[in-house]
FILO-978551 format. One line per 5 residues: number of its first residue (from 1); their letters; for each residue y, x negated, z of N, C-alpha, C. Coordinates in nm, 4 decimals, m for minus. Example, Ala and Ser with C-alpha at 12.3 -4.5 7.8 and 13.67 -1.06 7.14 Angstrom:
1) AS) m0.5690 m1.3190 0.7800 m0.4500 m1.2300 0.7800 m0.3300 m1.3200 0.7800  m0.2250 m1.2850 0.7080 m0.1060 m1.3670 0.7140 0.0030 m1.2900 0.7870;
END
This chain:
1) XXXXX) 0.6807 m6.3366 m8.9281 0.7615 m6.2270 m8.8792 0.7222 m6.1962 m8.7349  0.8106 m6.1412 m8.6513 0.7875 m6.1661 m8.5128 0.7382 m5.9814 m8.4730  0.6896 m5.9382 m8.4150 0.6222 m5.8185 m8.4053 0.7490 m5.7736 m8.3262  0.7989 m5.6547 m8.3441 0.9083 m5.6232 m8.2342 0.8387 m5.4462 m8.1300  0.8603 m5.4471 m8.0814 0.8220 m5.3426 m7.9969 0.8960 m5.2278 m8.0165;
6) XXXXX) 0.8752 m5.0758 m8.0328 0.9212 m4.9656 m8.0798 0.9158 m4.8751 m7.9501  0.7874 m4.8855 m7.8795 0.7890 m4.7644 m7.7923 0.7398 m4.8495 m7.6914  0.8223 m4.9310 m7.5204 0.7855 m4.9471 m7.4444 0.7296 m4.8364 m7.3587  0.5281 m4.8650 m7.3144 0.4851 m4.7744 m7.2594 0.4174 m4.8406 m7.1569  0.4240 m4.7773 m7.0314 0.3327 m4.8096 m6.9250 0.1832 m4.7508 m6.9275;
11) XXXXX) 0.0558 m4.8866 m6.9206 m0.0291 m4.8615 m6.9735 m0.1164 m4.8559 m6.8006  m0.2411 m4.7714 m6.8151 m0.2736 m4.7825 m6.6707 m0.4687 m4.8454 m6.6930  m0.4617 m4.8433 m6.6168 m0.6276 m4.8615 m6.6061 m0.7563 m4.7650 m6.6799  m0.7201 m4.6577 m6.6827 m0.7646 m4.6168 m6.8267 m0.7715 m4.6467 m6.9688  m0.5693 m4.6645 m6.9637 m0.6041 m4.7323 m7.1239 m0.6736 m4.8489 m7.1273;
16) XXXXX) m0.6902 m4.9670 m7.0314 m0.7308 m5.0744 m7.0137 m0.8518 m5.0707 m7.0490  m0.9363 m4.9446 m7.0198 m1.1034 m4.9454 m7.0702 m1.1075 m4.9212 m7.1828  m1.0122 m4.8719 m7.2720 m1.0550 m4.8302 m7.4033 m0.9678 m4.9300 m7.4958  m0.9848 m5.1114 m7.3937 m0.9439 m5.1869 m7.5149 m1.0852 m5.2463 m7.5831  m1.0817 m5.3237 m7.6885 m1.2006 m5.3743 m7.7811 m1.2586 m5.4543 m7.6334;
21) XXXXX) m1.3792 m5.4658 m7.6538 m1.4693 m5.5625 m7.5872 m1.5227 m5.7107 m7.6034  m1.4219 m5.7026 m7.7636 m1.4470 m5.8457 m7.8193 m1.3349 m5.9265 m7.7752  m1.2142 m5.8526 m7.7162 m1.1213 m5.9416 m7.6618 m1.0634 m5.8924 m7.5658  m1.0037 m6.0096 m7.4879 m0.9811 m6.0325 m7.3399 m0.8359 m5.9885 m7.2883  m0.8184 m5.8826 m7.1873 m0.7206 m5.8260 m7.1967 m0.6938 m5.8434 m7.0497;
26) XXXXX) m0.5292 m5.7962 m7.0217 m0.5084 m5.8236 m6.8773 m0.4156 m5.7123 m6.8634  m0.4035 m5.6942 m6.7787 m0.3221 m5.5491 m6.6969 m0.2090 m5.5490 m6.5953  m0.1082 m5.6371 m6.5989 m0.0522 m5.6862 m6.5534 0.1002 m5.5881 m6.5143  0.1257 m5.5132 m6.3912 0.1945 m5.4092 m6.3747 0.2221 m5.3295 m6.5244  0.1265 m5.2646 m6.5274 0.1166 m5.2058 m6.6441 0.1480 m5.2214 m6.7658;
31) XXXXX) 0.1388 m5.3699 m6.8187 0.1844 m5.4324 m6.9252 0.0401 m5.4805 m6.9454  0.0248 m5.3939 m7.0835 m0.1238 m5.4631 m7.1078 m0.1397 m5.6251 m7.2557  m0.1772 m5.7120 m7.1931 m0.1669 m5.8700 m7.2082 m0.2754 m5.8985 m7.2930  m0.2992 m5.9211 m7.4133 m0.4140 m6.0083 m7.4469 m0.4092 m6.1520 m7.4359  m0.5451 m6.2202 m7.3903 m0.5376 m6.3369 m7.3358 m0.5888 m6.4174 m7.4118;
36) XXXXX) m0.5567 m6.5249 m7.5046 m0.6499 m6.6046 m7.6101 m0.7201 m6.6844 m7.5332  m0.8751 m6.7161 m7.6092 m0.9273 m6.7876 m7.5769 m0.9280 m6.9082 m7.5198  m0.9838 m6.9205 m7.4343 m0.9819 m7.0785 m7.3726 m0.9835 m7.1897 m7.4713  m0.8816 m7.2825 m7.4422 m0.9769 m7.4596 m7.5369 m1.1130 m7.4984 m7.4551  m1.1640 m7.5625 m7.5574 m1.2814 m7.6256 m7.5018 m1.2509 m7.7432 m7.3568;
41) XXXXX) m1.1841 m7.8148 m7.3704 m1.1365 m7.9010 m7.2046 m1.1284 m7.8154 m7.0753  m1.0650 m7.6434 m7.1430 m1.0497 m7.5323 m7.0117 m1.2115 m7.4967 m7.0037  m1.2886 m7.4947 m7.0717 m1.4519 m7.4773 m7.0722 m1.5022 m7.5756 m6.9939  m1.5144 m7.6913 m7.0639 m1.5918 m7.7908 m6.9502 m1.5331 m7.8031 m6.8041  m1.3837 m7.8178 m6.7814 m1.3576 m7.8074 m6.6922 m1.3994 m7.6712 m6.5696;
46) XXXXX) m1.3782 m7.5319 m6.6130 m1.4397 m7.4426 m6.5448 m1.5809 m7.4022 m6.5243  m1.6059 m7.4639 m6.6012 m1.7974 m7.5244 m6.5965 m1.8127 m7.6077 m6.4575  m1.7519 m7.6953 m6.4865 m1.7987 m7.8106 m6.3581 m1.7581 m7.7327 m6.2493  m1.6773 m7.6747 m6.2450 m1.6242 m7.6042 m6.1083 m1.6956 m7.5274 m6.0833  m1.6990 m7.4509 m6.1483 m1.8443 m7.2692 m6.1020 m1.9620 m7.3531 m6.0983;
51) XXXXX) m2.0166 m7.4855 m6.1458 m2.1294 m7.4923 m6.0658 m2.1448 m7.5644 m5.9817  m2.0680 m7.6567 m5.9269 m2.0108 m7.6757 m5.7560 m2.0218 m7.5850 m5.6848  m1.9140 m7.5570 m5.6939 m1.8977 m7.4002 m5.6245 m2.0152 m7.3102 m5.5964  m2.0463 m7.2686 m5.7144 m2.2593 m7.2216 m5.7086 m2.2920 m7.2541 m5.6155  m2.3131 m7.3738 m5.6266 m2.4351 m7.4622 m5.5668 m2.3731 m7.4614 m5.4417;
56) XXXXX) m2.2471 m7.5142 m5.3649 m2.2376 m7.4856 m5.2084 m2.2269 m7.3648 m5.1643  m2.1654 m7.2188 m5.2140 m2.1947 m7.1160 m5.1954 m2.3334 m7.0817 m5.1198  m2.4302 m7.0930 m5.2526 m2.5474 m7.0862 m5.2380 m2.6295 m7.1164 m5.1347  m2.6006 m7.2600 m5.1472 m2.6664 m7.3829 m4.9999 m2.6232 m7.2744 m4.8637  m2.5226 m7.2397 m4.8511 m2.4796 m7.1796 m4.7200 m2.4152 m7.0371 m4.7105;
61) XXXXX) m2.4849 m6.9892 m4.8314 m2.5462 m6.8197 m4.8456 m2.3733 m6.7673 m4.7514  m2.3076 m6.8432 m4.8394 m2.1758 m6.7800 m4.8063 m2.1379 m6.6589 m4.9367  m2.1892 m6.5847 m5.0061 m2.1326 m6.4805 m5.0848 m2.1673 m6.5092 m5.2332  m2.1045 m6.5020 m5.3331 m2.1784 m6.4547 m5.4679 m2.0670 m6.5732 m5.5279  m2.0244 m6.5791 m5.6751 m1.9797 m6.6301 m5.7516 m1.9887 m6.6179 m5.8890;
66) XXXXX) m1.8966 m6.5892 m5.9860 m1.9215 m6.5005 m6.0592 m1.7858 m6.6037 m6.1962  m1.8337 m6.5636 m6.2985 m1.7245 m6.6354 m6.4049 m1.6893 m6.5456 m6.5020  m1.5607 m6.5992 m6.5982 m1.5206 m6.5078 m6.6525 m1.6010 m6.4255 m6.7911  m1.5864 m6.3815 m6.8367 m1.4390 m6.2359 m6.8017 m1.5462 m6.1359 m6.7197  m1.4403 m6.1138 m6.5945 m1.5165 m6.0097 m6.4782 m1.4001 m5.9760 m6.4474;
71) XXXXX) m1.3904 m5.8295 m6.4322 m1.2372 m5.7301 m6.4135 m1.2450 m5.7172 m6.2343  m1.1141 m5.7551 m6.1963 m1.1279 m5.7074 m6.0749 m0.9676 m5.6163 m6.0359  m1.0386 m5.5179 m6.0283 m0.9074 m5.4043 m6.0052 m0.8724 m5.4187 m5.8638  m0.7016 m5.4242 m5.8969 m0.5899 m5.4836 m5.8032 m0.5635 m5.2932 m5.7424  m0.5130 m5.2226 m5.8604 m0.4677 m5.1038 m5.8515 m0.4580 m5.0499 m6.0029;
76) XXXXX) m0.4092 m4.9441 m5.9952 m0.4075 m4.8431 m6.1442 m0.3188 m4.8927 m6.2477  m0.2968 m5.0438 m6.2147 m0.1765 m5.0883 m6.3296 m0.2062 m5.2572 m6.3196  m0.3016 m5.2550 m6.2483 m0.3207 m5.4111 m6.2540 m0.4617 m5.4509 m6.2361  m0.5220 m5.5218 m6.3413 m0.6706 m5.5223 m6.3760 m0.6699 m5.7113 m6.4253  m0.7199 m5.8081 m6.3729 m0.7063 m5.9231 m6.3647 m0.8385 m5.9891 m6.4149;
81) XXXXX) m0.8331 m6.0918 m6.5147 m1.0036 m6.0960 m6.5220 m0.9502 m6.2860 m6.4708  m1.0043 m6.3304 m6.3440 m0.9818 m6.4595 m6.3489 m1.0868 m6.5564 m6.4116  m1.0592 m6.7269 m6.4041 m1.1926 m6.7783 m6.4589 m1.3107 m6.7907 m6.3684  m1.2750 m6.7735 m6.2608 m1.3827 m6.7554 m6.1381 m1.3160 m6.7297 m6.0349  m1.4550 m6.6471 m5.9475 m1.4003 m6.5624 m5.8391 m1.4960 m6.5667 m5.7852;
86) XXXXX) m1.4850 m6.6147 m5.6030 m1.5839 m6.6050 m5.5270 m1.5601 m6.4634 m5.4344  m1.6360 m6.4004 m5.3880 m1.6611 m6.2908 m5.3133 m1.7766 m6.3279 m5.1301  m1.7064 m6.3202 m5.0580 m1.7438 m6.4066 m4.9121 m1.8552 m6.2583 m4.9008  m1.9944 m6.2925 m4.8469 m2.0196 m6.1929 m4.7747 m1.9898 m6.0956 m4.7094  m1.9153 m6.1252 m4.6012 m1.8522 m5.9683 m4.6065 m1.7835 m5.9197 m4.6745;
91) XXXXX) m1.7490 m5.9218 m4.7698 m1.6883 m5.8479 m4.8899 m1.7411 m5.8660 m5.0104  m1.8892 m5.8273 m5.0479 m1.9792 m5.8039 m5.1524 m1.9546 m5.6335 m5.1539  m1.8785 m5.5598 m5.0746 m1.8863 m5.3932 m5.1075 m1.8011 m5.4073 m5.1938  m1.7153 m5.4798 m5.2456 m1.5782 m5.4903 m5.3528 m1.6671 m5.4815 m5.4781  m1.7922 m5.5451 m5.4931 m1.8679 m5.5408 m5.6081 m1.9242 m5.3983 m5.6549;
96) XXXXX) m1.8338 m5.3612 m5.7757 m1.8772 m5.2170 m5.8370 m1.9930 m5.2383 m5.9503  m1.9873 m5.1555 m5.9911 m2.1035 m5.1213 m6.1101 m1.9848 m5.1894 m6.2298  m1.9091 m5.1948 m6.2765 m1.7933 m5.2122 m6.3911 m1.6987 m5.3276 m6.3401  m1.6437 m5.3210 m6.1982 m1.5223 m5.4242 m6.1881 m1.5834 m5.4889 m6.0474  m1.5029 m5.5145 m6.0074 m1.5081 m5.5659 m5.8553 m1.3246 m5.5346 m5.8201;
101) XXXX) m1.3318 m5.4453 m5.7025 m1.1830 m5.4072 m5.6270 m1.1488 m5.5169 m5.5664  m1.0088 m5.5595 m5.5972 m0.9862 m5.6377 m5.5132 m0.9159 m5.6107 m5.4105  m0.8303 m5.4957 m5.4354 m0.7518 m5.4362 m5.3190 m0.8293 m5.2827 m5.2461  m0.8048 m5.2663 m5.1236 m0.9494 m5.1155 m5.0924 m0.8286 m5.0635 m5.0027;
END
């Protein structure tokens, strides 16, 4: 049976914190998205990449690097968790205590 929708509601960045923590949610102009798990091929593959990436980052102390799920707030209706996200030195102030802003 196909789930049908009763009450379209615009959800904001609040409700977004008070989804479960066991699963992966997205915030997408205020349409809040659950995201299923990766296959294992999307694993190894984003593996090899974040630690490339790491590792030349690192070598040339160009900024941080970080994998998923890490929230980075767009605005009050859009909350994005990508599979990796680099952050350049000058823009390590985007890094909060909870998300990382992506828009200031």
């Amino acid at each position: 049976m196909v789930p049908v929708i009763i009450e379209k509601k615009k959800y904001t960045y609040e409700d977004y914190l008070k989804t479960p923590e066991d699963k992966r949610y997205e915030l997408i102009n205020g349409e809040l998205l659950m995201t299923p798990s990766p296959v294992p091929q999307h694993q190894r593959i984003s593996g090899r990449l974040e630690f490339m990436l790491r590792r030349f980052i690192i070598e040339r102390n160009l900024g941080e690097v970080f994998d998923a799920p890490c929230d980075v707030y767009l605005d009050g209706e859009n909350v994005v968790q990508p599979d990796i996200l680099f952050i350049s030195r000058d823009k390590l102030g985007i890094i909060g205590e909870k998300k990382y802003t992506g828009c200031t």
